[in-house]
VOGU-3710 file (C-alpha; in Angstrom, 3 decimals, decimal comma):
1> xxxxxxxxxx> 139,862/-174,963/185,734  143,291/-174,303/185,877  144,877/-171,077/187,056  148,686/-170,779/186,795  149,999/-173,782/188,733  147,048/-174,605/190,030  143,829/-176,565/189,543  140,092/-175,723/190,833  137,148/-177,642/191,103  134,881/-174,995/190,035
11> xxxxxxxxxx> 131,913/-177,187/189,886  132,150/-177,891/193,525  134,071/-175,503/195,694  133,908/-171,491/195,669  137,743/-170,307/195,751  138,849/-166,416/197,331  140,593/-163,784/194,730  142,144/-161,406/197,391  142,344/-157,595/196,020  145,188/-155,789/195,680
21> xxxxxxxxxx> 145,026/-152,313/194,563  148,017/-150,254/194,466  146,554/-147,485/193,670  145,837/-144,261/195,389  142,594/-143,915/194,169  141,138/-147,195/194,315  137,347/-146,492/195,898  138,085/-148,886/199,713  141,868/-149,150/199,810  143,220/-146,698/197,399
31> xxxxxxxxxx> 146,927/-145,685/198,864  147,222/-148,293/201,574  149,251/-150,806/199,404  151,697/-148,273/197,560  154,640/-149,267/199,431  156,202/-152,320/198,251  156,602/-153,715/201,918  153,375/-153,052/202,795  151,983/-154,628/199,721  154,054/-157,965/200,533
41> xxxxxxxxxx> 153,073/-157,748/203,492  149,490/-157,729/202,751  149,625/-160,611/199,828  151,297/-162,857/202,845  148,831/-161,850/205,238  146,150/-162,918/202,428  147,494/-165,928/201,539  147,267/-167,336/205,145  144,225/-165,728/205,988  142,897/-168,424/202,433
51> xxxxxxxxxx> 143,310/-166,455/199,474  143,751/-168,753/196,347  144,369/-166,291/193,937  146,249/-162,390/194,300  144,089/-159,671/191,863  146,703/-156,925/191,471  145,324/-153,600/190,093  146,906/-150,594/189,005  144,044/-148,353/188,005  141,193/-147,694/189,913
61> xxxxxxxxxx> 138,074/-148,781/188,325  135,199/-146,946/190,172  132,448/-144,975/189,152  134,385/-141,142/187,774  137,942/-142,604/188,543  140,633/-141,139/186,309  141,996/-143,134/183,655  145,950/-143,198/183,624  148,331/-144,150/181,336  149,232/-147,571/179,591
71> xxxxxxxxxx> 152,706/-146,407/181,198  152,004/-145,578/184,548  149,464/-148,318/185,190  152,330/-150,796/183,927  155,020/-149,308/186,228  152,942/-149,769/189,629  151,725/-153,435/188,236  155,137/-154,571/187,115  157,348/-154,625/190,400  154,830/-155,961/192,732
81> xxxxxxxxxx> 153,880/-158,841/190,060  157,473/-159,571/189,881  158,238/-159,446/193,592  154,650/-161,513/194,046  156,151/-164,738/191,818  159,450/-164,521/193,383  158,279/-164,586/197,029  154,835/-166,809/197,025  153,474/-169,930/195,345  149,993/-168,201/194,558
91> xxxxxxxxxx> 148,215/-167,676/191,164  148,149/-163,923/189,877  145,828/-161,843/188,385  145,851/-158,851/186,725  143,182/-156,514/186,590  142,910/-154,509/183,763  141,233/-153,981/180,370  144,335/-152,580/178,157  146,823/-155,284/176,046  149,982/-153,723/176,996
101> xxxxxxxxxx> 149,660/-153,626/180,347  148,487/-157,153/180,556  151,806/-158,208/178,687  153,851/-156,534/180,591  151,744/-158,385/183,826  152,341/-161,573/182,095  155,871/-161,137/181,515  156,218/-160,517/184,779  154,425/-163,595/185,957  151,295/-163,192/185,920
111> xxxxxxxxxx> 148,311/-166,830/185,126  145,177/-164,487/184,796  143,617/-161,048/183,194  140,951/-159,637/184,685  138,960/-157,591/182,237  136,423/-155,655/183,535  135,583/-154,663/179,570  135,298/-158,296/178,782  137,829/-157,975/175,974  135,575/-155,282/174,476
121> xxxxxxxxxx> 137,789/-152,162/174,914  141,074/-153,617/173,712  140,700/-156,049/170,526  144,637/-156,662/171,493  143,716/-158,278/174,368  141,830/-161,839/173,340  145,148/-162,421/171,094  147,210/-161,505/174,134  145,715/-164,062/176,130  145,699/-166,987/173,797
131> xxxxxxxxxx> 149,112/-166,117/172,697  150,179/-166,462/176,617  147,522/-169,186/177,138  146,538/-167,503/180,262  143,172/-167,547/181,981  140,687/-164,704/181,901  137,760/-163,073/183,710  135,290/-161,596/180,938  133,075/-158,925/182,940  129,610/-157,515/181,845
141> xxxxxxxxxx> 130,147/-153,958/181,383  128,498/-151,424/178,992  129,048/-147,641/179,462  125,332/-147,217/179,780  122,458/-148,656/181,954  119,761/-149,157/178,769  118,404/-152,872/178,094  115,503/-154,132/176,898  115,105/-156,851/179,226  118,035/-156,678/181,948
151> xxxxxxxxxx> 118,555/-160,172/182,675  118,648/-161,530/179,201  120,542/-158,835/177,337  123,345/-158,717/180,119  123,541/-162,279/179,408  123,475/-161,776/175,461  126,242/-159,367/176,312  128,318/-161,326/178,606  128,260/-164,161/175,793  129,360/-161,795/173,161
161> xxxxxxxxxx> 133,016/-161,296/175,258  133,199/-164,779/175,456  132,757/-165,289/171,724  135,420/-162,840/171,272  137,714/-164,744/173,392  136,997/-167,921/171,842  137,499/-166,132/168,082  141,108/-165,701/169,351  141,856/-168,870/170,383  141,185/-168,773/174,134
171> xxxxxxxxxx> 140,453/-172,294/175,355  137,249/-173,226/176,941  138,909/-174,225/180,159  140,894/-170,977/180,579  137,268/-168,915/180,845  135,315/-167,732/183,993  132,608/-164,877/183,867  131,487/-161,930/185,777  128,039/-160,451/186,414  129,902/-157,085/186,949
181> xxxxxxxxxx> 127,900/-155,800/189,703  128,158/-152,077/190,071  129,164/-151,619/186,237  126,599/-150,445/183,394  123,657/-151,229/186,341  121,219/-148,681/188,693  121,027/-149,650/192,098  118,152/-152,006/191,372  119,549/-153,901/188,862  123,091/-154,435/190,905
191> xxxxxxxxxx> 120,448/-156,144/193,710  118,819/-158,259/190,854  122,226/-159,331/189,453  123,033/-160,600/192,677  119,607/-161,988/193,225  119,764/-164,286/190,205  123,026/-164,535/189,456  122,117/-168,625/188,841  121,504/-167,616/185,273  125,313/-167,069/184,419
201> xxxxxxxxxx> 125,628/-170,925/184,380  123,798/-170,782/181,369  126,560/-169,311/180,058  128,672/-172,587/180,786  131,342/-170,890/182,004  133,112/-171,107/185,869  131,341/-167,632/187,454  133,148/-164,978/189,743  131,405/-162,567/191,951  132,917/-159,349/192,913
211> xxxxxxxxxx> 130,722/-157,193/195,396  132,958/-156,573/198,124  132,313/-153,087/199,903  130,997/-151,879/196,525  128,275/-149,413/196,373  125,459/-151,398/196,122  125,920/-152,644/199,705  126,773/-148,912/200,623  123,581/-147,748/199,124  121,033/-150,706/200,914
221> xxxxxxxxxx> 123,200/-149,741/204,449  124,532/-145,987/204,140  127,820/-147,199/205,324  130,906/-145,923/203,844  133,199/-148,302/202,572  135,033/-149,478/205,565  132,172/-150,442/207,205  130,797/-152,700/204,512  132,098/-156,112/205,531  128,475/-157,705/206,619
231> xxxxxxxxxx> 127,154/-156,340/203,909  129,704/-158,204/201,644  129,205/-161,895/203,887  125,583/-161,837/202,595  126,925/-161,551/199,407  129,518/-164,277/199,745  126,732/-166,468/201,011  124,509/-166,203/198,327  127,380/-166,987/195,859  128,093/-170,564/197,085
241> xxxxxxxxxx> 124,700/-170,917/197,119  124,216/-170,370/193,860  127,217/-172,058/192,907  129,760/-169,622/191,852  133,023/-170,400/191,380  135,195/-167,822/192,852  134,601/-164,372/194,879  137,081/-161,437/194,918  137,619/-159,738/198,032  139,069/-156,979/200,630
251> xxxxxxxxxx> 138,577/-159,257/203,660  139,775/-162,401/203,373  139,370/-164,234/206,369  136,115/-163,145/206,880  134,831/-164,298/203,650  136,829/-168,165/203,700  134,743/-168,492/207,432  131,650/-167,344/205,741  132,385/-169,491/202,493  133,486/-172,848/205,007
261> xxxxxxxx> 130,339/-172,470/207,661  128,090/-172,039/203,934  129,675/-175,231/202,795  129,164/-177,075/205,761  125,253/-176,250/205,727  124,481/-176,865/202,089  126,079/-180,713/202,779  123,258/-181,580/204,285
//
């Protein structure tokens, strides 16, 4: 797959997507990464620490945040996007779900939208993407925990945003998926996404995990969100086990050790 400048081997290697939210809200980091300095700051320290790939966000996302404008979220994504392509040689993401802040993203220099909709909320945004022929993360979402079997409608679901994707043009090798653990799922069915997340290859698509500090690992602990890097690891672990493709991630370093020692094990 190729992201930006860059190529993965998604078949064999699991690749970091280091998070940064400026935001004040965001549920783990939320005002931390504001400044521009400090954001810079952290992208560098990311980058060495074996981040392949910078997720900026401008919205928080979390369960009863406060949606903003397409305005604002585009003014705090725009600068640091910018500065990001000017300063480092690293693929960028942008995490949202709305067209016009994407554009303005990939204007700026942006390779990759993160949807956490799965190009459900916008219909702008498959045509925005194939127009830019930029990658994409298509997440499971749905505003409601109902199935009638979990597993195989979240799966029915997931394929449905890719179909969209593909009705606009996006090519094959410019798609990844994600489970979308703590979105549309109870606690139980976060743990069984995780648990089986194997079954997203069925899909045929290159799969990213995103767990880090989320609530899930909060909930099986009763640690706040700080305190939910171990929690995370085990997470990490089970991804290159089950062969996904990329993870995204507060704590970089910690995950590229736990993603190199997991490597080393499963060679033999």
């Amino acid at each position: 797959m190729r992201i930006g400048n860059r190529d993965f081997d998604v078949a064999n290697n699991t690749y970091i997507m280091g998070i940064l939210n400026v935001t004040p809200d965001s549920f783990s980091d939320g005002g931390k990464w504001l400044n521009m300095d400090d954001a810079l700051r952290h992208v560098e320290e990311m980058i060495e620490e074996g981040a392949h790939i910078i997720d900026v966000g401008g919205e928080s996302t979390r369960p009863g945040h406060i949606q903003i404008s397409e305005e604002e979220e585009a003014a705090r994504v725009k600068p640091i996007v910018e500065a990001i392509r000017r300063r480092f040689d690293i693929p960028i993401s942008i995490d949202t779900y709305k067209a016009s802040v994407a554009e303005v993203a990939l204007d700026a220099g942006a390779d990759l939208v993160n949807d956490v909709w799965g190009f459900k909320y916008d219909e702008k945004m498959a045509p925005l993407v194939a127009k830019y022929q930029a990658s994409c993360c298509l997440m499971h979402n749905k505003n409601e925990a109902v199935y009638n079997n979990f597993y195989d409608d979240m799966l029915k679901e997931t394929q449905e945003c890719v179909d969209i994707a593909r009705a606009a043009g996006v090519a094959e090798d410019k798609i990844m998926v994600d489970p979308g653990v703590g979105f549309g799922k109870t606690y139980e069915m976060n743990l069984e996404t995780i648990h089986h997340m194997e079954r997203f290859h069925e899909l045929g698509y290159p799969i990213l995990l995103g767990t880090s500090r989320k609530s899930v690992i909060g909930m099986t602990l009763d640690l706040p969100a700080d305190q939910r890097v171990e929690g995370t690891l085990v997470t990490t672990v089970m991804a290159v086990q089950k062969g996904c493709a990329f993870v995204r991630v507060h704590d970089v370093k910690e995950n590229k050790r736990t993603i190199q020692m997991t490597q080393a094990i499963l060679k033999y």
